[in-house]
C-alpha positions in Angstrom: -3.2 16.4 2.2 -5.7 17.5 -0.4 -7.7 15.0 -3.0 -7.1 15.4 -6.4 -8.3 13.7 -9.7 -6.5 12.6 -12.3 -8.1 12.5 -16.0 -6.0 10.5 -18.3 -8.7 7.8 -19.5 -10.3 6.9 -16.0 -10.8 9.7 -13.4 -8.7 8.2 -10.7 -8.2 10.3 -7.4 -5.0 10.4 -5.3 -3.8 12.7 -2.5 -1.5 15.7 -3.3 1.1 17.5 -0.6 1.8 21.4 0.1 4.3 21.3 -2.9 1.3 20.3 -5.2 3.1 16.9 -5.9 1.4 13.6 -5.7 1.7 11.6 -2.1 -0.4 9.4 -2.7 -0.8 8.4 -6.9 -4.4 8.7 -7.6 -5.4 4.9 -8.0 -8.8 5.3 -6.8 -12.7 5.3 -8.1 -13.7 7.5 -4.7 -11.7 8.7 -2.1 -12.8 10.3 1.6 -10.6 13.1 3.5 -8.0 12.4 5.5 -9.0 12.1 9.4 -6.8 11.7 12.3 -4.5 10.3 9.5 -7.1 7.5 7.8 -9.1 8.1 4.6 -11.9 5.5 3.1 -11.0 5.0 -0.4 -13.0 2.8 -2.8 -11.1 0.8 -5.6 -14.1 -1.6 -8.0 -17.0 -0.8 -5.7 -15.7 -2.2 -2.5 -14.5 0.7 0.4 -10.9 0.0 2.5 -8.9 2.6 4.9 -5.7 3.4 4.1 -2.9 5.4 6.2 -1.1 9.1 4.9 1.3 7.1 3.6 -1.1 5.5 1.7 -0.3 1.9 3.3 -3.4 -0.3 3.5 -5.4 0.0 7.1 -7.7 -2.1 6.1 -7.9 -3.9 2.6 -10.8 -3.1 -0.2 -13.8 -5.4 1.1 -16.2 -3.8 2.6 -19.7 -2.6 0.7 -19.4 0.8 2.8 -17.7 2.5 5.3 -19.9 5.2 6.7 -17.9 6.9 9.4 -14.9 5.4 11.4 -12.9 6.7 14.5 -9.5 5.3 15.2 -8.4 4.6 18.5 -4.7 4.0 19.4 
């Protein structure tokens, strides 16, 4: 999945696919890449994790989010 910013008003960034289409709509102010299928996004200065899917990990309340590693 590659990052993408949207300009219509507020730059918002989202997620596209291979086709070019948007996977995940572009809803926020910063956005991380994807690793091991989690991405740190930040929506009104506050950082959460979401999924490919784009399905809340963890929810926007954390002040940063330097680096995290997934374990299953």
């Amino acid at each position: 999945m590659c990052r993408e910013t949207k300009y219509a008003g507020d730059a918002k960034i989202g997620y596209l696919n291979k086709a070019g289409e948007w996977a995940i709509k572009p809803n926020f102010d910063v956005a991380k890449d994807f690793d091991n299928g989690y991405a740190a996004v930040r929506i009104n200065n506050l950082w959460g994790i979401i999924n490919t899917k784009g399905e809340w990990i963890l929810e926007t309340k954390y002040d940063d989010i330097k680096g995290f590693y997934p374990v299953n």
